[in-house]
C-alpha positions as a LaTeX table, in Angstrom:
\begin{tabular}{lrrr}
\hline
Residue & $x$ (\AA) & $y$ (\AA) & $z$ (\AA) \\
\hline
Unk1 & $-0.83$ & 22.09 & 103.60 \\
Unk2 & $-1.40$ & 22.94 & 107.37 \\
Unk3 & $-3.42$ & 20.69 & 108.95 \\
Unk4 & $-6.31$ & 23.06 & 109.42 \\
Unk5 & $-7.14$ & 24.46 & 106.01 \\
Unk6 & $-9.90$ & 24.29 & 104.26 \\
Unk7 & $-9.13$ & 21.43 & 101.75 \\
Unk8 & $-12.50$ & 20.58 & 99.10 \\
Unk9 & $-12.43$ & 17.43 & 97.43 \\
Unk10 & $-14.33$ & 17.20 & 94.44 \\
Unk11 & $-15.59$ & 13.32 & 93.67 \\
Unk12 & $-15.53$ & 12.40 & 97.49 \\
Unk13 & $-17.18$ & 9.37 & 97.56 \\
Unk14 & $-15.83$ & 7.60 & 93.93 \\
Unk15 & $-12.73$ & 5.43 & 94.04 \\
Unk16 & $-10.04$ & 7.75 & 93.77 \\
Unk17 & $-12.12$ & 10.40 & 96.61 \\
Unk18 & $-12.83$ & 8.05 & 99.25 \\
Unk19 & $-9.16$ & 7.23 & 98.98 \\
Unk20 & $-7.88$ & 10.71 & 99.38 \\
Unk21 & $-10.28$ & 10.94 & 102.24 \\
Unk22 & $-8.83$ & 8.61 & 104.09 \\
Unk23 & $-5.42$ & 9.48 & 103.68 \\
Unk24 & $-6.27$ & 13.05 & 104.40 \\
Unk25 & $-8.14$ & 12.15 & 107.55 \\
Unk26 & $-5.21$ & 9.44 & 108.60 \\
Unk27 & $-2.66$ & 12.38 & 108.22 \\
Unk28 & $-4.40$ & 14.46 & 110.80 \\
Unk29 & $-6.26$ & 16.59 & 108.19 \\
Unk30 & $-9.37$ & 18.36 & 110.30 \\
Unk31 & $-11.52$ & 20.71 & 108.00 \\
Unk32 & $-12.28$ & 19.11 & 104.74 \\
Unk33 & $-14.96$ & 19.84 & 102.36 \\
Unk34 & $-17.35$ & 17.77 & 100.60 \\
Unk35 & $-20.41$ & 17.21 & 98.70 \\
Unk36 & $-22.27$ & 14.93 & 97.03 \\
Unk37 & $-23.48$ & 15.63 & 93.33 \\
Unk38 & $-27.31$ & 15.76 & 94.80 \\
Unk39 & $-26.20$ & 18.68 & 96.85 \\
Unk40 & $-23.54$ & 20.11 & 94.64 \\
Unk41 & $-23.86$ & 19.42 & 90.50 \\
Unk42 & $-20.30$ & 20.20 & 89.50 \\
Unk43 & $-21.12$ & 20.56 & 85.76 \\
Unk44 & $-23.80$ & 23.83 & 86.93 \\
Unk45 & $-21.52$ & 26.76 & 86.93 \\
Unk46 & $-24.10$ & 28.93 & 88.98 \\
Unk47 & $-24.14$ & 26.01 & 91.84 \\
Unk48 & $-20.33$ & 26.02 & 91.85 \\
Unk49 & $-19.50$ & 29.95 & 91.99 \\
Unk50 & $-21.65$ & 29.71 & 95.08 \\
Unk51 & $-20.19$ & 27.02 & 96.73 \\
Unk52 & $-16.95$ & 28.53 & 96.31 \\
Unk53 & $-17.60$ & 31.73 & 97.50 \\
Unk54 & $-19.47$ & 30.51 & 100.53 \\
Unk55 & $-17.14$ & 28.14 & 101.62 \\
Unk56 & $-13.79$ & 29.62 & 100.35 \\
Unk57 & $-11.32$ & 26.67 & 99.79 \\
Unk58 & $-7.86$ & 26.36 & 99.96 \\
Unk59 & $-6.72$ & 23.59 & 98.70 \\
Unk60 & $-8.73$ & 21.72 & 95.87 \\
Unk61 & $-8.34$ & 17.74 & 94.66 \\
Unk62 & $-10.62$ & 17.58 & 91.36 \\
Unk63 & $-10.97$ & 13.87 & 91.53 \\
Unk64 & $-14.63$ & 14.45 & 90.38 \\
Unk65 & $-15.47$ & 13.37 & 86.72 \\
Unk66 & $-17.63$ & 11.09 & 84.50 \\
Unk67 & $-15.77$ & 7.70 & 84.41 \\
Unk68 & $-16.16$ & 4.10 & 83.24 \\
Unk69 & $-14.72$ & 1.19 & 80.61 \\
Unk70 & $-14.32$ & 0.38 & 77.47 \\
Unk71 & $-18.62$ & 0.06 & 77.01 \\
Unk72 & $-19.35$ & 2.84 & 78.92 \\
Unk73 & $-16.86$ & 4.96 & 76.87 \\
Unk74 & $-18.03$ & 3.34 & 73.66 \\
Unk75 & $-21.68$ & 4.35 & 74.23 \\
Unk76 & $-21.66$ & 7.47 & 75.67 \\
Unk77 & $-18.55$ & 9.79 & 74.07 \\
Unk78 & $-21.13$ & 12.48 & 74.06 \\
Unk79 & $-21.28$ & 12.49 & 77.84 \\
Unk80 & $-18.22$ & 11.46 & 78.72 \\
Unk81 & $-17.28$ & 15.12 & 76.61 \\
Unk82 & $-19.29$ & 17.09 & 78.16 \\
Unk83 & $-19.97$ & 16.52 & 81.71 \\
Unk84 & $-16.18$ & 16.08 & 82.20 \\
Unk85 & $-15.01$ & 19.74 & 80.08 \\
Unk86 & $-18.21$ & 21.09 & 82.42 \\
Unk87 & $-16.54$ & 20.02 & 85.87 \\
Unk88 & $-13.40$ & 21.09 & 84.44 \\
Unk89 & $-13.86$ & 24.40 & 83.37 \\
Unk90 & $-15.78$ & 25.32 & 86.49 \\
Unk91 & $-13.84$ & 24.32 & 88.98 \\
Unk92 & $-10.36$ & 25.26 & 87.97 \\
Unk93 & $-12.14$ & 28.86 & 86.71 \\
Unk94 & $-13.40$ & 29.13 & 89.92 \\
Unk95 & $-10.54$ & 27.94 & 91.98 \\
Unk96 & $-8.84$ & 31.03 & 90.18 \\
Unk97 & $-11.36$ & 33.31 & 91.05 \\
Unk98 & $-11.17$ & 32.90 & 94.48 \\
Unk99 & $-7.64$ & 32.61 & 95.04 \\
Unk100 & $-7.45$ & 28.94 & 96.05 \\
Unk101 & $-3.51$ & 28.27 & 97.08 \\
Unk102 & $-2.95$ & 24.83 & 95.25 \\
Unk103 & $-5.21$ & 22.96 & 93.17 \\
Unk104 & $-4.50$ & 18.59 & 91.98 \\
Unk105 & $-6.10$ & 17.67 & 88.90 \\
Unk106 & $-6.64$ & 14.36 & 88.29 \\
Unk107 & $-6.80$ & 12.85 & 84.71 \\
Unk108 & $-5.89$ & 9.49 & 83.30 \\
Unk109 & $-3.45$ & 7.72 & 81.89 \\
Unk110 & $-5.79$ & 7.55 & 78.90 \\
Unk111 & $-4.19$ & 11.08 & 77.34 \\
Unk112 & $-1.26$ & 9.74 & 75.89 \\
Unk113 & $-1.16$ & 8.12 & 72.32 \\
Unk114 & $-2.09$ & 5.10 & 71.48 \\
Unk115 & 1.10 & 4.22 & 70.12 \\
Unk116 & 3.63 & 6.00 & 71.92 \\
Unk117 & 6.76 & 4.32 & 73.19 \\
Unk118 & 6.78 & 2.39 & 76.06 \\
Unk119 & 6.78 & 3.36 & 79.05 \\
Unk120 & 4.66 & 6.33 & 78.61 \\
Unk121 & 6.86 & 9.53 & 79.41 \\
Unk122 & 4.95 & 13.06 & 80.49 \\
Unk123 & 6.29 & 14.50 & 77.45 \\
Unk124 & 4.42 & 11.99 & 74.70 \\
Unk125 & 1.68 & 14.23 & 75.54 \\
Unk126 & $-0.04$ & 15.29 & 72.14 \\
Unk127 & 2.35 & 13.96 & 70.40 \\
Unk128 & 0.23 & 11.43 & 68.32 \\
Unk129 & $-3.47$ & 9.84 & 67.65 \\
Unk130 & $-5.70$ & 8.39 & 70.48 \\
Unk131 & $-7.42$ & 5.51 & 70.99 \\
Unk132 & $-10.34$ & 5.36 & 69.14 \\
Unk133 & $-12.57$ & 3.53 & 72.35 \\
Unk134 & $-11.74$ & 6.32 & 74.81 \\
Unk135 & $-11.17$ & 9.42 & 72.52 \\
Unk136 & $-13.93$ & 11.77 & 74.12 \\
Unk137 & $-12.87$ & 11.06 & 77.39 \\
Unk138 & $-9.23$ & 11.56 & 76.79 \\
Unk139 & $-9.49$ & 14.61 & 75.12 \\
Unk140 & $-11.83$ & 16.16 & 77.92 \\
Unk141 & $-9.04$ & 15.51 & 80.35 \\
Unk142 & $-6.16$ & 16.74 & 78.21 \\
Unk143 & $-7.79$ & 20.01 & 78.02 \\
Unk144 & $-8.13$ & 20.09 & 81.85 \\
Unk145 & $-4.39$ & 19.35 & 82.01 \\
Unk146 & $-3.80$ & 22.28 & 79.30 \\
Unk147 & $-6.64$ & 24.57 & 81.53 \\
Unk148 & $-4.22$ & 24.28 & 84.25 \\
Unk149 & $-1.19$ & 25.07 & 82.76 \\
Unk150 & $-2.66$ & 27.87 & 81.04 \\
Unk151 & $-3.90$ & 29.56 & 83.90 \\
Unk152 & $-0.71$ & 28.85 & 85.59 \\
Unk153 & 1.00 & 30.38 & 83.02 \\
Unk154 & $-1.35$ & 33.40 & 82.88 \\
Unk155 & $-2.43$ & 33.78 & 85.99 \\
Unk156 & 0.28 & 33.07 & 88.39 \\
Unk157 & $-1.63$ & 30.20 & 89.59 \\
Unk158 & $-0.46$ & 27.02 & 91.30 \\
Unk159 & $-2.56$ & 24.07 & 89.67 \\
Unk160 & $-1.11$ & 20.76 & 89.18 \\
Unk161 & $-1.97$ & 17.68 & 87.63 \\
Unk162 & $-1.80$ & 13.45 & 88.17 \\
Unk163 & $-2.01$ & 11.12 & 85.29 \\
Unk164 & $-2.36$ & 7.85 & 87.13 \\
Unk165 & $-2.42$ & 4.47 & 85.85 \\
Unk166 & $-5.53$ & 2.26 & 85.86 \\
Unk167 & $-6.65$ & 1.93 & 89.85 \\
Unk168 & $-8.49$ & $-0.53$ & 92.29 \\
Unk169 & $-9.72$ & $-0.55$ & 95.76 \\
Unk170 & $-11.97$ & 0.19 & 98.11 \\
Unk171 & $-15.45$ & 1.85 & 96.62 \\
Unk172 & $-14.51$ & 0.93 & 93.23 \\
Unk173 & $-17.40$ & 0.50 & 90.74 \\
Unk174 & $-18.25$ & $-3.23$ & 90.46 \\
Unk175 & $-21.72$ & $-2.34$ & 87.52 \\
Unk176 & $-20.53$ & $-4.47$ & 84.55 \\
Unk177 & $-21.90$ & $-1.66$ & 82.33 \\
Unk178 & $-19.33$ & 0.89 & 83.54 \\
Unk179 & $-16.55$ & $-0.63$ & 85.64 \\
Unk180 & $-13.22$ & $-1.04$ & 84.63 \\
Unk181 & $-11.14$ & $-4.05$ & 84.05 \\
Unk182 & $-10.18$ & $-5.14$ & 87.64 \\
Unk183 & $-13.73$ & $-5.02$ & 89.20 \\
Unk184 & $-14.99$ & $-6.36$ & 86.01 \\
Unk185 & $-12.87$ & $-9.16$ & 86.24 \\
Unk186 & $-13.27$ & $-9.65$ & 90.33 \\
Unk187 & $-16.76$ & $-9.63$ & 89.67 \\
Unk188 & $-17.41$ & $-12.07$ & 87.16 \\
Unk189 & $-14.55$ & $-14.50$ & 88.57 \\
Unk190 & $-15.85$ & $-14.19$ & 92.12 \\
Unk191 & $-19.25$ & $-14.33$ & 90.83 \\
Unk192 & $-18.74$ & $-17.66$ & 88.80 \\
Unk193 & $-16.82$ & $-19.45$ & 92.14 \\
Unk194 & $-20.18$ & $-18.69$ & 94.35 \\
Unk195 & $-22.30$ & $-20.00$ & 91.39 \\
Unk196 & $-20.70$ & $-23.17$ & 90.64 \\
Unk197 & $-19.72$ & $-21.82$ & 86.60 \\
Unk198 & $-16.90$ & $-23.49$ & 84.72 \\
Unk199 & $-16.45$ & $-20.76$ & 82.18 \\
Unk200 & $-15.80$ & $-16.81$ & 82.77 \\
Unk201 & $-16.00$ & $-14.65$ & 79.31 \\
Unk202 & $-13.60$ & $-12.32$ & 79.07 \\
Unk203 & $-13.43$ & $-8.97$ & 76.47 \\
Unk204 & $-10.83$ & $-9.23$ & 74.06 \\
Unk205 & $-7.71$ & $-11.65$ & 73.30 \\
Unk206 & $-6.60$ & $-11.49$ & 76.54 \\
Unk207 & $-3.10$ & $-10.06$ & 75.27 \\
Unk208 & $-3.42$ & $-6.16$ & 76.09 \\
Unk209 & $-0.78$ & $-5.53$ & 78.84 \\
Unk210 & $-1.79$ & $-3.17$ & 81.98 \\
Unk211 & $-0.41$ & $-1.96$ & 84.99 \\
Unk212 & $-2.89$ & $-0.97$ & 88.05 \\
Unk213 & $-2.09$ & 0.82 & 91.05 \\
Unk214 & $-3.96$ & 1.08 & 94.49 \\
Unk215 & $-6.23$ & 3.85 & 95.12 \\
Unk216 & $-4.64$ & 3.77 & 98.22 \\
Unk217 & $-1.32$ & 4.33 & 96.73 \\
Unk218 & $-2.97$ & 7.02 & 94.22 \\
Unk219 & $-4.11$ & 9.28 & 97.23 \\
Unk220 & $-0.81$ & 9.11 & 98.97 \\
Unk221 & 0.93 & 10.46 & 95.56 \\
Unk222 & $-1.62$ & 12.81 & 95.72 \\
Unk223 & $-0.89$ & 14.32 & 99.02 \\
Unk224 & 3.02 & 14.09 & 98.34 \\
Unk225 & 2.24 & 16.04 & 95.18 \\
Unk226 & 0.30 & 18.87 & 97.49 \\
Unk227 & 2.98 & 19.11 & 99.86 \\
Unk228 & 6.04 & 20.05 & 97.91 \\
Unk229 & 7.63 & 23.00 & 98.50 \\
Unk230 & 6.63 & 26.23 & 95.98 \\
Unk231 & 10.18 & 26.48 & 94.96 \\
Unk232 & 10.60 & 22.57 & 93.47 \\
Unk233 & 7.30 & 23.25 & 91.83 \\
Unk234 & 8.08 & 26.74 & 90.43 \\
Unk235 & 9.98 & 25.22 & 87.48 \\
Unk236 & 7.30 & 22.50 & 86.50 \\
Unk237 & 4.71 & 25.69 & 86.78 \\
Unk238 & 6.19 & 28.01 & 84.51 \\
Unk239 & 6.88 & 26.63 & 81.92 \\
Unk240 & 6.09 & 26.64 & 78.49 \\
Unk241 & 7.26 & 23.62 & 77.18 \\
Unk242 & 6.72 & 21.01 & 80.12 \\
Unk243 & 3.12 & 20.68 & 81.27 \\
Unk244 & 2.52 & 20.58 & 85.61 \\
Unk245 & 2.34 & 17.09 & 85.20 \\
Unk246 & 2.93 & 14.06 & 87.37 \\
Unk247 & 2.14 & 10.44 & 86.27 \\
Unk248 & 1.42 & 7.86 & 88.56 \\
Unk249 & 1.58 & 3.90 & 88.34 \\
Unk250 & 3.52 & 1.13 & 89.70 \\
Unk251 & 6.10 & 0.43 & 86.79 \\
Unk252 & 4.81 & $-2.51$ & 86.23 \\
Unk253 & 2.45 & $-4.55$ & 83.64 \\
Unk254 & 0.92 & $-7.79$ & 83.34 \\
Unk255 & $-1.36$ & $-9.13$ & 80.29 \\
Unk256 & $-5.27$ & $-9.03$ & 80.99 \\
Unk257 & $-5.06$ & $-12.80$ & 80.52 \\
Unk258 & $-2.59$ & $-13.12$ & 83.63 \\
Unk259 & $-4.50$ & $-10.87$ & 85.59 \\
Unk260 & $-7.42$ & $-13.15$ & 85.42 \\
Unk261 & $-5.29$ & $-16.02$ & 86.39 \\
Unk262 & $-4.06$ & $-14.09$ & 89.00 \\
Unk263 & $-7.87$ & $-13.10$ & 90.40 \\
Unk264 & $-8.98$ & $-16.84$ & 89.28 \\
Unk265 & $-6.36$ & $-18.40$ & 92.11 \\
Unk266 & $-7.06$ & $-16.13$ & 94.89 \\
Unk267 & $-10.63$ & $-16.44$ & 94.33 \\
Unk268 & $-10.18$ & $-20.46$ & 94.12 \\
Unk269 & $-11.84$ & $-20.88$ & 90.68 \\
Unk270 & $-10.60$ & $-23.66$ & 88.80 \\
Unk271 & $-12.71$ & $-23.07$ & 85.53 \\
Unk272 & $-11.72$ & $-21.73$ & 82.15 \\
Unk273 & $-11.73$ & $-18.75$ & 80.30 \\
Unk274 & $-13.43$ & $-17.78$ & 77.11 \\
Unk275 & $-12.08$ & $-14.60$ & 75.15 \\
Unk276 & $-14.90$ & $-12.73$ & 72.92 \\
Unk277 & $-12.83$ & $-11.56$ & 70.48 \\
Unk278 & $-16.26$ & $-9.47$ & 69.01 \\
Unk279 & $-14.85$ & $-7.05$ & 72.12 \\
Unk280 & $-12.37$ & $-4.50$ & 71.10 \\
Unk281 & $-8.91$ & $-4.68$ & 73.32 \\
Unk282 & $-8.57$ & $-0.92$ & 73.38 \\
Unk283 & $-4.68$ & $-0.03$ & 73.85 \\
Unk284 & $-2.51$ & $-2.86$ & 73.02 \\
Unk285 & $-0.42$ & $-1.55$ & 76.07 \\
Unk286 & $-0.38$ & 1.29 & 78.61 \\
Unk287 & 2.97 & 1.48 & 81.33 \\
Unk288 & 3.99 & 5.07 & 82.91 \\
Unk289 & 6.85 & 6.19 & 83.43 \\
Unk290 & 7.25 & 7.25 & 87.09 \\
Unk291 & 10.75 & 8.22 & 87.57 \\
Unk292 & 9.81 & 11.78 & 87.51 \\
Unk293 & 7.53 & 11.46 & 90.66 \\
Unk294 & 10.29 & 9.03 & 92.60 \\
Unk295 & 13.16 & 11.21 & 91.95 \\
Unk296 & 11.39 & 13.31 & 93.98 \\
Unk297 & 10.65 & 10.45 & 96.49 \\
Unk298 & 7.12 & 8.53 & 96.35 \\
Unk299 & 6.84 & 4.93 & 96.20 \\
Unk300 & 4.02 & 2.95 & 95.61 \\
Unk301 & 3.69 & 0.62 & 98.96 \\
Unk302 & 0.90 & $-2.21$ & 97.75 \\
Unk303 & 1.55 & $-4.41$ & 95.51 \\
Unk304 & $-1.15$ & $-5.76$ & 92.93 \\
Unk305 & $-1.50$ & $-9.97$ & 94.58 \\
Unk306 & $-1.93$ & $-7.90$ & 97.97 \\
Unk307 & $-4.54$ & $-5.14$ & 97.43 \\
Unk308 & $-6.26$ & $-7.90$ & 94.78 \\
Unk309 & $-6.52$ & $-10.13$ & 97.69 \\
Unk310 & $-8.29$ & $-7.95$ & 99.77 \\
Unk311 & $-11.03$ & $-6.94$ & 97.28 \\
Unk312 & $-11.72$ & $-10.72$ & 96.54 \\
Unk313 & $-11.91$ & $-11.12$ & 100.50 \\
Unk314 & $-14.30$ & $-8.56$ & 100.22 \\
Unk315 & $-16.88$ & $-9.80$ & 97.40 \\
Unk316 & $-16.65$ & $-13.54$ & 98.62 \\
Unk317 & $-17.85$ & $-12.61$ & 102.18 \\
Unk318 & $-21.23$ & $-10.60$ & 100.65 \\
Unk319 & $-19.25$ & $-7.07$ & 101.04 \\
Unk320 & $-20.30$ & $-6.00$ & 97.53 \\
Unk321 & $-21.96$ & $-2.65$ & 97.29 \\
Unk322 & $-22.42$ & $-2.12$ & 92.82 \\
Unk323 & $-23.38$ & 0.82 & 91.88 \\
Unk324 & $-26.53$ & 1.87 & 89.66 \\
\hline
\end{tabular}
């Protein structure tokens, strides 16, 4: 990507946006686009054939979408369908339409079976049942994925895709109604140390195993991703068999339970935990594969005690922003 063209990213401000920001802007990047969804409603086709033939974008990072947990997922599959296939379909049809170069989707690590070997290989892709807690969500970003490589395939087009791992960081949603596990857990642990509690509740057994990746990390895969040459990609792009797929984690797992000891000690609480096994685990584990993406040369740079350490800096000094 030259440094001065026009690059849009969709889902600025979220956790995976603000990220991409800033490693756009710290790699000299000087004309990007953004809006916010009060001046630009993603899922209104009419409002986004405008705003790309107005402002004409080169490059595109779809990092917008309808996100959340386990609850949020749970209560709102209607949502999480549609608003998500809306944003899809018209951005990546519009992107198309006016001839953007290079286009990143971004979906989640969510799309592969339930119980598909371990670690989770791009291929597994459709190649079993879902989990049940995330299904509407998962299947709205698989057919994003499949939107891309169908256009590619039809079209000529040059749209890619990232299936990271579960993220943290900076601008991360802390509402324990939507947030994920890390802020979940940073928030009630931190939460409980400023209070004076002896007991955190935590969803589940405890035993699900995760790995988590900074979105700091994330963005810079991102931007590796958008800068490979056409002729590496050209394979991944045509063809029929192997979607234009990248995923993107650490390598690594831990069980929820150690995670929580993990946040416990660097937030100094010395209290107990209390699993609600009423809560449903969700996937009993979920590790990527990422030797496609480091054959090629990314690495992931922080590790999980670091960038945890830093959020729980954050909360403890009154740096917590949640989100309605």
């Amino acid at each position: 990507m030259n440094r001065d063209a026009r690059i849009y990213v969709a889902g600025h401000s979220g956790l995976v946006g603000s990220a991409l920001m800033r490693s756009l802007e710290r790699a000299g990047y000087r004309n990007l686009i953004t809006r916010t969804h009060n001046e630009l409603d993603l899922t209104n086709q009419e409002h986004v054939e405008e705003f790309f033939r107005v402002e004409q974008p080169e490059y595109v990072f779809l990092a917008a979408a309808r996100v959340g947990g386990i609850l949020a997922n749970s209560t709102y599959p209607a949502e999480f369908m549609r608003d998500n296939l809306a944003i899809e379909i018209n951005v990546i049809d519009a992107a198309y339409r006016y001839a953007v170069t290079r286009l990143l989707f971004l979906g989640s690590s969510c799309i592969y079976p339930r119980d598909a070997a371990q670690p989770l290989r791009e291929e597994y892709l459709l190649t079993g049942p879902l989990e049940e807690t995330n299904r509407a969500y998962a299947i709205a970003k698989i057919a994003g994925l499949e939107m891309c490589r169908a256009y590619n395939l039809q079209y000529g087009t040059h749209f890619l895709a990232v299936m990271p791992t579960n993220l943290y960081g900076p601008d991360d949603n802390y509402n324990l109604q939507t947030s994920h596990v890390i802020p979940a857990l940073l928030r009630r642990i931190c939460d409980a140390k400023i209070n004076g509690e002896k007991v955190v509740t935590i969803w589940g057994s405890g035993s699900p195993r995760r790995e988590f990746l900074h979105s700091d990390d994330m963005a810079e895969a991102c931007l590796f991703v958008m800068n490979r040459p056409v002729e590496e990609l050209e394979p991944i792009l045509r063809s029929q068999f192997e979607p234009p797929l990248f995923n993107v984690g650490w390598g690594e797992d831990l069980t929820i339970h150690e995670l929580a000891e993990m946040i416990a000690e660097l937030a100094g609480f010395e209290g107990s935990f209390r699993f609600d096994l009423s809560k449903p685990d969700g996937t009993p584990r979920k590790l990527l594969d990422v030797s496609k993406l480091r054959a090629m040369g990314w690495e992931p740079r922080v590790r999980l005690r670091d960038g945890l350490k830093k959020e729980v800096e954050m909360i403890m000094s009154g740096g917590l922003l949640v989100r309605s």
